[in-house]
VOTORVEX-674174 format. One record per atom (N, C-alpha, C, CB): z, y, x; residue in one letter. Coordinates in steps of 0.02 Angstrom, whole numbers, padded with zeros to 5 digits, always signed. Glycine has a CB too. Example, Ala and Ser with C-alpha at 12.3 -4.5 7.8 and 13.67 -1.06 7.14 Angstrom:
BEGIN
+00390-00284+00660a +00390-00225+00615a +00390-00165+00660a +00452-00224+00565a +00354-00112+00642s +00357-00053+00684s +00394+00002+00645s +00286-00030+00704s 
//
This chain:
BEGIN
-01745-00309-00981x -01746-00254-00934x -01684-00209-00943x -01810-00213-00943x -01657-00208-00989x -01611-00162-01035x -01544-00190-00984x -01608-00182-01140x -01540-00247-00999x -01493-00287-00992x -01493-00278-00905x -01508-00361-01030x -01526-00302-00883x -01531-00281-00788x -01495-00214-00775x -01624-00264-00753x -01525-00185-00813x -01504-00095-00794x -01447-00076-00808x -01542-00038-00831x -01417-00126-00860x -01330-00112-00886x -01299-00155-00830x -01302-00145-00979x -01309-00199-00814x -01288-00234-00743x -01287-00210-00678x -01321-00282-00732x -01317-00177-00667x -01317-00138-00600x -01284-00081-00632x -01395-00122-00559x -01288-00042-00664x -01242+00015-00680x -01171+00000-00679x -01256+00042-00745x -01161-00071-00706x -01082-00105-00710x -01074-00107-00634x -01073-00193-00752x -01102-00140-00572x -01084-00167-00528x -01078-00101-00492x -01121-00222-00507x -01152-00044-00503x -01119+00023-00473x -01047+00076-00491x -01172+00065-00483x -01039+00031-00542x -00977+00083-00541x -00924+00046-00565x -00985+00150-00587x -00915-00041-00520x -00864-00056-00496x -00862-00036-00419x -00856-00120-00511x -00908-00044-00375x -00925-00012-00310x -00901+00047-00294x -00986-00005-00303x -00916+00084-00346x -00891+00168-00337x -00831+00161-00345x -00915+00227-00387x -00802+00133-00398x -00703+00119-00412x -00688+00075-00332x -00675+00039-00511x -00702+00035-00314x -00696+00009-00245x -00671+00049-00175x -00760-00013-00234x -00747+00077-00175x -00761+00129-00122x -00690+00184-00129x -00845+00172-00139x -00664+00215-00213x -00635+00271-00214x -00560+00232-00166x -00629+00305-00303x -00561+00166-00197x -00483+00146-00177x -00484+00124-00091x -00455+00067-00232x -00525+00113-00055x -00523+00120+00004x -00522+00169+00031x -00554+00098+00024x -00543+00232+00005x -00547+00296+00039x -00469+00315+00048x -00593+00352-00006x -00434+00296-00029x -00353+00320-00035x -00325+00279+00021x -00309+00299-00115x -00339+00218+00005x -00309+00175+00068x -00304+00199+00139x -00348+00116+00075x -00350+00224+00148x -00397+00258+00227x -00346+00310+00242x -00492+00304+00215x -00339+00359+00194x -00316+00413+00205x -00236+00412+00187x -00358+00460+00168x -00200+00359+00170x -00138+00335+00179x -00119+00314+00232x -00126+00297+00147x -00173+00252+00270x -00154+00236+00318x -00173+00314+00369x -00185+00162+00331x -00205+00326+00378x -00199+00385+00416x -00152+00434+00428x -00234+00412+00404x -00133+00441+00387x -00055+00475+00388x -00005+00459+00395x -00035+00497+00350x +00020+00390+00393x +00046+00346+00437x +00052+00341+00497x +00030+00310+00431x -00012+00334+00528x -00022+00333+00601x -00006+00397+00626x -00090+00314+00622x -00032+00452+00602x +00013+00534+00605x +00076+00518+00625x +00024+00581+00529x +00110+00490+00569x +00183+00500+00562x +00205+00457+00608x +00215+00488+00495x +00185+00382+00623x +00207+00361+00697x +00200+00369+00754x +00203+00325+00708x +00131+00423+00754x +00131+00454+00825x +00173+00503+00851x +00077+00479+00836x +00185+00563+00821x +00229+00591+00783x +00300+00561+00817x +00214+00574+00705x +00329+00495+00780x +00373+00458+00797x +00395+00446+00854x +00363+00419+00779x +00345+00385+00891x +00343+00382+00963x +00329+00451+00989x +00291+00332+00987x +00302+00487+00997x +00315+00558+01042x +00373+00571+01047x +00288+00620+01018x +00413+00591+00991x +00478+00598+01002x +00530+00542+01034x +00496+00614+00944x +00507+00481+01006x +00558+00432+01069x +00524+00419+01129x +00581+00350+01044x +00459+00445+01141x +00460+00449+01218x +00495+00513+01249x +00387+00448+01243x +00495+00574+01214x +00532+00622+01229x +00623+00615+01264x +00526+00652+01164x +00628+00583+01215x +00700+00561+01203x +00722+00521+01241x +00714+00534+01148x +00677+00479+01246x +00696+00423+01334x +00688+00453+01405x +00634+00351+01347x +00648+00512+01409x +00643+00562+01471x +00702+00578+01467x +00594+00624+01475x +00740+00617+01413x +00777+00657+01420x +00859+00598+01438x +00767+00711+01351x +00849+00557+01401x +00903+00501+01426x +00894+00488+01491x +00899+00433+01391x +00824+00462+01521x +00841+00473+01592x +00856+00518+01636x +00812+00457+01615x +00834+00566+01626x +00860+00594+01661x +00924+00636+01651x +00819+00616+01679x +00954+00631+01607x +01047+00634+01594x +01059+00567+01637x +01085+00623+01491x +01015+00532+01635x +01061+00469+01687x +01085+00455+01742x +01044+00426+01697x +01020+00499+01758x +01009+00526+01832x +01046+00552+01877x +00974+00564+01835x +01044+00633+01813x +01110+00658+01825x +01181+00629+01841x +01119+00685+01780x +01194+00608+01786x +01255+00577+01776x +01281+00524+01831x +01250+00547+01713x +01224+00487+01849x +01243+00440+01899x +01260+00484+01976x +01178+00381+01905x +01208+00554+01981x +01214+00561+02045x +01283+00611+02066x +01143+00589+02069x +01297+00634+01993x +01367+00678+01994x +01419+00629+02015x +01390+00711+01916x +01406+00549+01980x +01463+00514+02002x +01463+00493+02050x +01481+00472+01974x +01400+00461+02080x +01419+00455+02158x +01461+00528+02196x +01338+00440+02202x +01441+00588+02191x +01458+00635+02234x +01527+00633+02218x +01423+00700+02228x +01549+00624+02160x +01629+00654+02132x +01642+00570+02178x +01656+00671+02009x +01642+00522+02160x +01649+00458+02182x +01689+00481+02264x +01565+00411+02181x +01609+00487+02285x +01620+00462+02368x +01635+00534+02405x +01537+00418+02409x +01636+00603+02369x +01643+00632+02392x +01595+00671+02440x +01680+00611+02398x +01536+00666+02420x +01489+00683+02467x +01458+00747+02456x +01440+00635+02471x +01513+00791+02445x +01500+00862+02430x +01467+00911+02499x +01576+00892+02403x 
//
């Protein structure tokens, strides 16, 4: 009986060491995903703002171009 009860105490508190290292895991990867959302926000930002400098840029050159002031 002794022996049962030291066995489950072993297996509970490899479980608990388990459980602790998935939680770290969890909360690593989570902050990750932060940080690449984070990421992409800013290069979607950044591609608005490229287009539309492009925009610009293209429609200044047609006007300077063709003269269609």
């Amino acid at each position: 009986m002794v022996n049962v009860i030291q066995q489950l105490e072993e297996q509970i508190a490899l479980l608990q060491h388990e459980i602790a290292q998935l939680s770290d895991e969890i909360y690593s990867q989570q902050k990750e995903i932060s940080n690449l959302t984070i990421e992409i926000n800013n290069t979607k930002k950044r591609v608005i703002e490229l287009e539309e400098f492009s925009k610009n840029y293209f429609t200044n050159y047609i006007v300077e171009k063709f003269a269609l002031k």
